[in-house]
N, CA and C atoms as a LAMMPS dump frame, in Angstrom:
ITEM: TIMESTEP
0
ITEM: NUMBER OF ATOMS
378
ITEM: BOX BOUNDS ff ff ff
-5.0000000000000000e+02 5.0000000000000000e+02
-5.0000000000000000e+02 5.0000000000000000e+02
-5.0000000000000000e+02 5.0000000000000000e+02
ITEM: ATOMS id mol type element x y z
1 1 1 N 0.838 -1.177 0
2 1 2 C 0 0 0
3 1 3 C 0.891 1.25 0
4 2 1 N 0.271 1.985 -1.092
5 2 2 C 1.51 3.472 -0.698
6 2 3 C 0.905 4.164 -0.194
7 3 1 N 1.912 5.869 0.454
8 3 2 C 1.635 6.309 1.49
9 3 3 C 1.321 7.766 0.61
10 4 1 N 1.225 7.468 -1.11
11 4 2 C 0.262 8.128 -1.701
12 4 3 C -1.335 8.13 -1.811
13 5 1 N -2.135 8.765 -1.79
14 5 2 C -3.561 8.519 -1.987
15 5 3 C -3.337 8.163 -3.358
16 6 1 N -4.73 7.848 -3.987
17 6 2 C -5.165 7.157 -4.928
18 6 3 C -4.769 8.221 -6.447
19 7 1 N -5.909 9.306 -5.577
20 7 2 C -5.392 10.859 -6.731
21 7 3 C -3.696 11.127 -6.83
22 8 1 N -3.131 11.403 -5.702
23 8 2 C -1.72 11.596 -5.654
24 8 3 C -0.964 11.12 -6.412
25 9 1 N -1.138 9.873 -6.768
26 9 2 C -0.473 8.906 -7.317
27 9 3 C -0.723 8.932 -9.062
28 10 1 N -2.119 9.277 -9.209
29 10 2 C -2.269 9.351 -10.463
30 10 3 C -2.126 11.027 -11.08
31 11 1 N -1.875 11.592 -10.123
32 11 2 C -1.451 12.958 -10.536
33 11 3 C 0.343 12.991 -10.839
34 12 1 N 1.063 12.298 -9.612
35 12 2 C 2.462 11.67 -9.913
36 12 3 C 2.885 11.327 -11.186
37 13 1 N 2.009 9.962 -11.435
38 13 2 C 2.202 8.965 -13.134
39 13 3 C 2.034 9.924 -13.948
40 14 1 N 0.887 11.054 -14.199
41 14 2 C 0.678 11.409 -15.041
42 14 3 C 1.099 12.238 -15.878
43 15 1 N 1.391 13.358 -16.787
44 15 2 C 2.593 13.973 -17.675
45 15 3 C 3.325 15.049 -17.112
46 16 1 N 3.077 14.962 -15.866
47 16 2 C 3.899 16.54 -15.252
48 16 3 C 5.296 15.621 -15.307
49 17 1 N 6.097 16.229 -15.562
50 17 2 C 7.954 16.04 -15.251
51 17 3 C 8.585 16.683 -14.715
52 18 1 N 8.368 18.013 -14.765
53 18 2 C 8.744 18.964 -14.004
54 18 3 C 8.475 19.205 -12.445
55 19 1 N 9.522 19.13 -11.626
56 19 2 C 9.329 19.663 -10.276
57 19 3 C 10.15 20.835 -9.756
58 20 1 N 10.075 21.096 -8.311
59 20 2 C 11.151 21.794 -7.675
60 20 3 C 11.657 21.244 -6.379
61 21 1 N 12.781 21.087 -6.321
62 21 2 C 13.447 20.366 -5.112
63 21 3 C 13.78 21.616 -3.968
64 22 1 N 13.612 21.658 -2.964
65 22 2 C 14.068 22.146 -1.87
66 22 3 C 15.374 21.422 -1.214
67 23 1 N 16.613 22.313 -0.9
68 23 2 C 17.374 21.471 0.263
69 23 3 C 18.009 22.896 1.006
70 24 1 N 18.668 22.939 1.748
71 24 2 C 19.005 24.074 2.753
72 24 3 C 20.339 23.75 3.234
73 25 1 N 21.438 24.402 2.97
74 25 2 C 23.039 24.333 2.852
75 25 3 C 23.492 24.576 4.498
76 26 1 N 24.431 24.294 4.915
77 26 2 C 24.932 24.518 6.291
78 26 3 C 24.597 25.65 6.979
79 27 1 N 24.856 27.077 6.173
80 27 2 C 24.981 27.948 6.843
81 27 3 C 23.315 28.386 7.105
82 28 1 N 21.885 27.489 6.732
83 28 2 C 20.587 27.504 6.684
84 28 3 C 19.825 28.035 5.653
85 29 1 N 20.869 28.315 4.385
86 29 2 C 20.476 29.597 3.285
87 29 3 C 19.636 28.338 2.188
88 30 1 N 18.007 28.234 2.032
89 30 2 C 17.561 27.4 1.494
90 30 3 C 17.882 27.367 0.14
91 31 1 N 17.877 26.291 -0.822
92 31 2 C 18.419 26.422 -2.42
93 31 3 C 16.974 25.878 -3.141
94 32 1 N 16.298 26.334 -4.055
95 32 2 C 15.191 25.841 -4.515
96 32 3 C 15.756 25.231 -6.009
97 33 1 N 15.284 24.271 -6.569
98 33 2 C 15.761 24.409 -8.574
99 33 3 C 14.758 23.553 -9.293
100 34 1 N 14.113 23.722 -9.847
101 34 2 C 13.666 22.992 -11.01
102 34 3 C 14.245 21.605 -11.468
103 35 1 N 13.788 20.629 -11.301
104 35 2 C 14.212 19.309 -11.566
105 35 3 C 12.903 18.418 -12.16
106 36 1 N 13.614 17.199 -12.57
107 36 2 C 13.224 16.274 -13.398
108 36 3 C 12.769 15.107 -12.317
109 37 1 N 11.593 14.33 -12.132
110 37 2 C 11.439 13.603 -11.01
111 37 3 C 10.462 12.528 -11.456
112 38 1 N 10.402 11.47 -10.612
113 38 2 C 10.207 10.389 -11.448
114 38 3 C 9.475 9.495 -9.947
115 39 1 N 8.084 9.152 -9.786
116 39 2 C 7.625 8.763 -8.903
117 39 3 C 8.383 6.853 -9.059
118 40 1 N 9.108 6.19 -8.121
119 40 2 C 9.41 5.089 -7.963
120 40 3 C 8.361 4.18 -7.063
121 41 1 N 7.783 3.613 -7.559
122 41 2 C 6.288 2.837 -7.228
123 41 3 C 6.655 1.55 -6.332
124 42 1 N 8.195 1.088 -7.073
125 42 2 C 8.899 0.033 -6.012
126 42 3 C 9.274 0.173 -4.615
127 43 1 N 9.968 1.62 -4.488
128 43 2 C 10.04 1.549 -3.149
129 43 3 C 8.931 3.021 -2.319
130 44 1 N 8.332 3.102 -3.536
131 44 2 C 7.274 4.382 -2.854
132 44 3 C 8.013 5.518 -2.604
133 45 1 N 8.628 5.997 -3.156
134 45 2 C 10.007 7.1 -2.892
135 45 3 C 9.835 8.115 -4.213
136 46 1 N 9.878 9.248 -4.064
137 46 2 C 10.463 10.465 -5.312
138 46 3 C 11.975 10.595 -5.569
139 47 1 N 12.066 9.988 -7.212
140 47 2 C 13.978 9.808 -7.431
141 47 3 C 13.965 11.487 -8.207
142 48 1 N 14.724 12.05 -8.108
143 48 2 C 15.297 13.136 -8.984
144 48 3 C 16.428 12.901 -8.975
145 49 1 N 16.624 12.253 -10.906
146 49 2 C 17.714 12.026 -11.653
147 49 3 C 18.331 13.839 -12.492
148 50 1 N 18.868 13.876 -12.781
149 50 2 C 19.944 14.865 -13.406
150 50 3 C 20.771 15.032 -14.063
151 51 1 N 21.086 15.78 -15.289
152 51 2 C 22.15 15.814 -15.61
153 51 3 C 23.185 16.61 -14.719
154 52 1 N 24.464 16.111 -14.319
155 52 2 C 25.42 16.324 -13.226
156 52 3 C 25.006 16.62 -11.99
157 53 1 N 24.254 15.732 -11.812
158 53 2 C 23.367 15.72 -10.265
159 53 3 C 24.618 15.359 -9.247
160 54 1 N 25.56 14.913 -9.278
161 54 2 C 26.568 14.099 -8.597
162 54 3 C 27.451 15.698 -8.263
163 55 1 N 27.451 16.869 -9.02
164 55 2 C 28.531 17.582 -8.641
165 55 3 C 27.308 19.115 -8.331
166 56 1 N 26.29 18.871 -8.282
167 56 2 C 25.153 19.344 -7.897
168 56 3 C 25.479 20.073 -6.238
169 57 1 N 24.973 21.32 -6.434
170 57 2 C 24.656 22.246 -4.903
171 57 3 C 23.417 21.251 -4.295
172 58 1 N 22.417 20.372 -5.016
173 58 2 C 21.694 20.014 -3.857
174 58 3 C 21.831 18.717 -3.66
175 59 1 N 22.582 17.812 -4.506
176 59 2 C 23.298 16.635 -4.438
177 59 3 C 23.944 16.974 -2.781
178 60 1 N 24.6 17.517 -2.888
179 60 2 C 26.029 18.037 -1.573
180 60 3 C 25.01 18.435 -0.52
181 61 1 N 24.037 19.008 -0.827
182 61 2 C 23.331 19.519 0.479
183 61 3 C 22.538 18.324 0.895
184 62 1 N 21.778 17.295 0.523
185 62 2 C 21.361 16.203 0.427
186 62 3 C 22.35 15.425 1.606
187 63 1 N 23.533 14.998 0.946
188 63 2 C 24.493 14.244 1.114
189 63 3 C 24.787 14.551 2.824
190 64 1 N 24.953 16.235 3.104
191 64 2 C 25.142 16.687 4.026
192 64 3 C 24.237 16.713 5.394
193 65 1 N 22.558 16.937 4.984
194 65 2 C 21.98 16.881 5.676
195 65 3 C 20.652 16.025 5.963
196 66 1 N 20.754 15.586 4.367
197 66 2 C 19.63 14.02 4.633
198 66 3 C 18.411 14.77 4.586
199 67 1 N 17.669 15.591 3.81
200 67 2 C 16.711 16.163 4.207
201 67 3 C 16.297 17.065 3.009
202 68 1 N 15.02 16.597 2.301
203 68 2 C 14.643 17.385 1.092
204 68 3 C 13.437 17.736 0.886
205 69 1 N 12.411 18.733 -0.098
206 69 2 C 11.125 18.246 -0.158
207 69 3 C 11.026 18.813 -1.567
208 70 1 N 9.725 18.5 -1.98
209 70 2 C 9.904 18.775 -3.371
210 70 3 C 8.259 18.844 -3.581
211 71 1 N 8.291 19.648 -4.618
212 71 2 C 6.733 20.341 -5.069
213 71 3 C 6.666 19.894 -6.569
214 72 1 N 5.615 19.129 -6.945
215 72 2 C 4.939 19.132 -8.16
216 72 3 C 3.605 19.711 -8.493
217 73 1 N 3.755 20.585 -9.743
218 73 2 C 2.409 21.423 -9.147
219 73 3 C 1.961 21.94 -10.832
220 74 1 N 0.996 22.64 -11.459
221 74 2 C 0.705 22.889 -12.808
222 74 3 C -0.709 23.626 -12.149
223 75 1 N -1.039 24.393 -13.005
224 75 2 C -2.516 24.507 -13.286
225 75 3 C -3.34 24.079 -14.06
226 76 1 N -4.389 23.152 -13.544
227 76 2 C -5.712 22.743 -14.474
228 76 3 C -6.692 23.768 -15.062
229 77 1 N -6.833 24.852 -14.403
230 77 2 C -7.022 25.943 -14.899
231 77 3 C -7.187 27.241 -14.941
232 78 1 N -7.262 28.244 -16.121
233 78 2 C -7.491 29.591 -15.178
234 78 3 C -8.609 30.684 -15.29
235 79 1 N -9.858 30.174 -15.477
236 79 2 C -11.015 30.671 -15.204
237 79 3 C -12.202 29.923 -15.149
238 80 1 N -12.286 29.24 -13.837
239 80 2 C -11.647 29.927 -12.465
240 80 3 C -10.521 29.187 -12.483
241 81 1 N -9.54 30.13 -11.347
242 81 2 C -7.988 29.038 -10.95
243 81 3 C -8.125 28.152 -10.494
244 82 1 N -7.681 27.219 -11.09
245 82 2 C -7.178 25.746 -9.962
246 82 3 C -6.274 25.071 -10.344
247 83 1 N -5.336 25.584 -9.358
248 83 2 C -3.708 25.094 -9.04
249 83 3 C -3.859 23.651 -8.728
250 84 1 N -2.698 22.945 -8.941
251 84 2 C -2.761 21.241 -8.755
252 84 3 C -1.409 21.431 -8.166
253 85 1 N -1.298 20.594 -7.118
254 85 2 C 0.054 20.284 -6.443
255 85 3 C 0.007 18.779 -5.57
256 86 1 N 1.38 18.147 -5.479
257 86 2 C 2.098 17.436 -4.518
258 86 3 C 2.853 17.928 -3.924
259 87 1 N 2.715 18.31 -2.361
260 87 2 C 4.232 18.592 -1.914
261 87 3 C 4.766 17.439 -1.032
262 88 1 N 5.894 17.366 -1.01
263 88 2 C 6.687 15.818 -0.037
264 88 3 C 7.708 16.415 0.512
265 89 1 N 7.784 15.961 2.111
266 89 2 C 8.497 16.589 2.467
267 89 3 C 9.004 15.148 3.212
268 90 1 N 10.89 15.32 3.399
269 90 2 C 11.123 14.33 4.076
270 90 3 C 12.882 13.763 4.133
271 91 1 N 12.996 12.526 4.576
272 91 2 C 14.395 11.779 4.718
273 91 3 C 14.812 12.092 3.303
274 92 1 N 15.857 12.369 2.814
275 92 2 C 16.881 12.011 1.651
276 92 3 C 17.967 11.64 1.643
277 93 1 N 18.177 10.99 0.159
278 93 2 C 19.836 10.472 0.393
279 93 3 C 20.133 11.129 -0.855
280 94 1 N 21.268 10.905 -0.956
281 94 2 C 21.943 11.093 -2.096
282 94 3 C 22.732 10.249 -2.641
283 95 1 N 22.715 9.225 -3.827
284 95 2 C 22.574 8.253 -4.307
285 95 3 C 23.535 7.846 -5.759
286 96 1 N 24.874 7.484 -5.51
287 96 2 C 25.924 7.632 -6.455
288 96 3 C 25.526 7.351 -7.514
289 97 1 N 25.077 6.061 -7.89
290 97 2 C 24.071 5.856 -9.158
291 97 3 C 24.953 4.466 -9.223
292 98 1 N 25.146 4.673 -10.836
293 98 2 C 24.42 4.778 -11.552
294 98 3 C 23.102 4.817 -11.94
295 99 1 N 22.327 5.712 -12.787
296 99 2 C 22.659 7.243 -12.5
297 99 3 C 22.647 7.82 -10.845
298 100 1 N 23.568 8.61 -11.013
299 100 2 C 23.147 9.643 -9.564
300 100 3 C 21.711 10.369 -9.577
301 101 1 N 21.401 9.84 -8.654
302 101 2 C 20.178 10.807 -7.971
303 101 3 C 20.026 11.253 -6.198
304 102 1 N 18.684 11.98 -6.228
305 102 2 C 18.049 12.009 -4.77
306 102 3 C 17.028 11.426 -5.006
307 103 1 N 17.083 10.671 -3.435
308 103 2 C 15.652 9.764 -3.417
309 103 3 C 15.498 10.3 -1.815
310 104 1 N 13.842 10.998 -1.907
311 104 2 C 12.761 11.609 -1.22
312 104 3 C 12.275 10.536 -0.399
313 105 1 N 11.91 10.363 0.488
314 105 2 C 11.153 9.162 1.458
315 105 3 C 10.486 10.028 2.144
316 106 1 N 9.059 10.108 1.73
317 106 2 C 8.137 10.623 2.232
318 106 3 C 8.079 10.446 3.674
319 107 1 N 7.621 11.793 4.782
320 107 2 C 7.724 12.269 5.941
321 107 3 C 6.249 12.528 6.169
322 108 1 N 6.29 13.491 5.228
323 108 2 C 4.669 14.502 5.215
324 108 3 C 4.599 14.635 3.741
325 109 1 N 3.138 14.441 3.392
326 109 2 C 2.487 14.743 2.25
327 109 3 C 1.46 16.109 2.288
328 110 1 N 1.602 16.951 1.481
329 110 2 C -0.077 17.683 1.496
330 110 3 C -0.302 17.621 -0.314
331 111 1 N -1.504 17.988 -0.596
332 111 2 C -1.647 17.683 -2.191
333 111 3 C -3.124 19.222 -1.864
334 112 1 N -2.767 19.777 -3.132
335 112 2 C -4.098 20.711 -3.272
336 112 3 C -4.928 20.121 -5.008
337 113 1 N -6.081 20.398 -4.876
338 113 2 C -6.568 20.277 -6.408
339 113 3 C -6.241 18.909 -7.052
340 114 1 N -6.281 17.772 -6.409
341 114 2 C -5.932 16.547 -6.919
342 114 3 C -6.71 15.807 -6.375
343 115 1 N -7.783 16.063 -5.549
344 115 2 C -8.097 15.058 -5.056
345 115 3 C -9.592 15.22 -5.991
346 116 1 N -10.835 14.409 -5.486
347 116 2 C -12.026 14.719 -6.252
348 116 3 C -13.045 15.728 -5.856
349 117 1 N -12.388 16.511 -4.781
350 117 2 C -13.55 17.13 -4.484
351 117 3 C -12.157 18.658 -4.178
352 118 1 N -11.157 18.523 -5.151
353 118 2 C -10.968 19.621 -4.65
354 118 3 C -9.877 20.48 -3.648
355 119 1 N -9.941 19.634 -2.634
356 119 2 C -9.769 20.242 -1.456
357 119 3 C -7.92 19.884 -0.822
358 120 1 N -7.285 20.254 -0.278
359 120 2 C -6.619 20.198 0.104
360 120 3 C -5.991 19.023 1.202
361 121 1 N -5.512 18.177 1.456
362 121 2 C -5.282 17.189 1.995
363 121 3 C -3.373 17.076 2.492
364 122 1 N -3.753 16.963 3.649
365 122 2 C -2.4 16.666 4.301
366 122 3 C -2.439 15.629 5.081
367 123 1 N -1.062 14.613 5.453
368 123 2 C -1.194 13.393 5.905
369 123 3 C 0.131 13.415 6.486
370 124 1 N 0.863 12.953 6.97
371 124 2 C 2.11 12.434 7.758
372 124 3 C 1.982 10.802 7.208
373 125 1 N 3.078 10.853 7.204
374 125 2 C 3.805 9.129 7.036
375 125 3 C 4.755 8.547 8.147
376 126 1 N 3.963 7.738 8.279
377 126 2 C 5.263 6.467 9.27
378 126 3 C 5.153 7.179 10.483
């Protein structure tokens, strides 16, 4: 059973590719970037693969502090607005590869506009 809902999951699979990773460097100065992310169904985890993810500012911050979250999000539409999002917040590693990546292990979930009625939903994991 994953510790995605039903919508979550099919909002995940479905054609968004684009995300944004959060990680936060020693001195606490947060780094946000646009990344490529890829829901892993085997171990229930968010991988963000990269080109030169291995020599990466959030590779190193990862590595350093184990700790990432990441937003997938688009609009379905805009009259009226409705924003669609996953956010995951949680454990990370940083992951030599082949390929190098970060892999997300969900902590806390919230999701807006994905579910069927709408509404906003937040959950904790584990």
């Amino acid at each position: 059973m994953s510790v995605f809902t039903e919508r979550e999951l099919e909002y995940l699979t479905g054609e968004r590719r684009l995300a944004r990773v959060a990680t936060v460097g020693a001195d606490g100065t947060p780094h946000v970037v646009p990344v490529r992310f890829e829901y892993n169904a085997e171990l229930d985890v968010i991988d963000v693969p990269g080109h030169g993810m291995e020599t990466s500012k959030k590779f190193r911050h990862v590595r350093e502090r184990g700790r990432a979250a990441v937003v997938i999000d688009d609009v379905a539409g805009r009259n009226p607005w409705r924003p669609r999002a996953v956010e995951v917040r949680g454990r990370a590693e940083a992951i030599d590869g082949p390929p190098p990546l970060i892999r997300i292990h969900p902590e806390w979930i919230a999701s807006w506009g994905v579910e069927a009625d709408g509404k906003r939903n937040e959950h904790k994991v584990r």
